[in-house]
N, C-alpha and C positions, 0 to 999 in steps of 0.2 A: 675358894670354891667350897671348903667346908665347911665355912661356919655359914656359906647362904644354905647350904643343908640341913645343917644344925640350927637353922633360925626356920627354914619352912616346917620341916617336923615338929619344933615346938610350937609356931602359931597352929598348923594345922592337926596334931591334937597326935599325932603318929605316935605311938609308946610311950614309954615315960618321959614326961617336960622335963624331968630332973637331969637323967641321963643326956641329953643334947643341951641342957644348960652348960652338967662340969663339961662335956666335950666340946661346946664353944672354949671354955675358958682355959683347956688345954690346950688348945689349936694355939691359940692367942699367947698362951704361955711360952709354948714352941716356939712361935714365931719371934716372939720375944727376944726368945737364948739365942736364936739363929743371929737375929739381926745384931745382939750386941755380942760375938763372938765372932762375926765379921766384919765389926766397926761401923754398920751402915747406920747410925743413930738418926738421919734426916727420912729414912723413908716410914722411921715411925710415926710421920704426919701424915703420908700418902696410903699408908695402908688403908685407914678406916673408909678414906674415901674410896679404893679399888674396891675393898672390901661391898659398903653400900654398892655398887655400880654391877656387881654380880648377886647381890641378894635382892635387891630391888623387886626385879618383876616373879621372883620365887616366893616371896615374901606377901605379897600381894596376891597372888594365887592362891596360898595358904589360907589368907585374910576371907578370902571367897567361898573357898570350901569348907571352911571350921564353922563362917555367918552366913552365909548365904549369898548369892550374887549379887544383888541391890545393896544390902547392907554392908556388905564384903566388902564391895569397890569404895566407898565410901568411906569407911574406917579401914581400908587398907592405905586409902590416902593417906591419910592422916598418919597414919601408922607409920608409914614409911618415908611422911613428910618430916612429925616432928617428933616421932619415936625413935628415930634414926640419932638425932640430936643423942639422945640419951646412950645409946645402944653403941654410939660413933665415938662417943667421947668416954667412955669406961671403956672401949679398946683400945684408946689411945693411950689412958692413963694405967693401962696393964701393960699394954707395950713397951712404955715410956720407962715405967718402973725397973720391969724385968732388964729391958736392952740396958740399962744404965747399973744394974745390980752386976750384970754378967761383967759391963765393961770395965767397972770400978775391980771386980776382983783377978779381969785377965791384967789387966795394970797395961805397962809397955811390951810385955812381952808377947802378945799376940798382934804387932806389928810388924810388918815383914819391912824389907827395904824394897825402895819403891822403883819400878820399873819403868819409868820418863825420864827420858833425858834430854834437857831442855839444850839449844844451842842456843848464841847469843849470834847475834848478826854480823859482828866483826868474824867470829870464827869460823876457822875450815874445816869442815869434813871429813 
């Protein structure tokens, strides 16, 4: 939810573009440590795409009011067609980095023991 904030503000022109840039890139930072500090390292593929899925139509709005309604809708397409490509895949590659930096330096010790306990079918209860 933040960084579709921090992507409408900067298409649509709201205060400084710089400041909602580093604050995308801290979000994403964070997000980053969180994930590889609780070992979740697969949902750093699913992020970018929730990510788009909530910036999409704010993103698009933005596109509208910084160009204008006819040309907005237009290049917000596009924008959020194949700008997204770009925008999707350098979160992943911050994601990927970060969660994997964090996870290299927790080592094993921020694995707990695991709380499933499997039965096998011969055995009783």
């Amino acid at each position: 939810m933040v960084m579709a904030v921090c992507l409408f503000c900067f298409e649509a022109n709201i205060g400084n573009r710089g400041t909602f840039l580093d604050l995308a890139l801290l979000v994403t930072v964070l997000l980053g440590i969180y994930l590889g500090w609780r070992r979740r390292g697969g949902t750093v593929f699913f992020a970018p795409i929730a990510s788009w899925f909530f910036a999409w139509p704010p993103l698009w709005l933005a596109t509208m009011i910084h160009e204008g309604f006819f040309k907005g809708l237009f290049k917000g397409l596009f924008l959020i067609t194949f700008g997204w490509i770009i925008i999707g895949g350098s979160e992943f590659i911050v994601l990927l980095t970060t969660s994997s930096i964090v996870r290299l330096l927790l080592g094993k010790r921020g694995i707990e023991g695991s709380e499933i306990v499997v039965f096998g079918p011969d055995e009783q209860y």
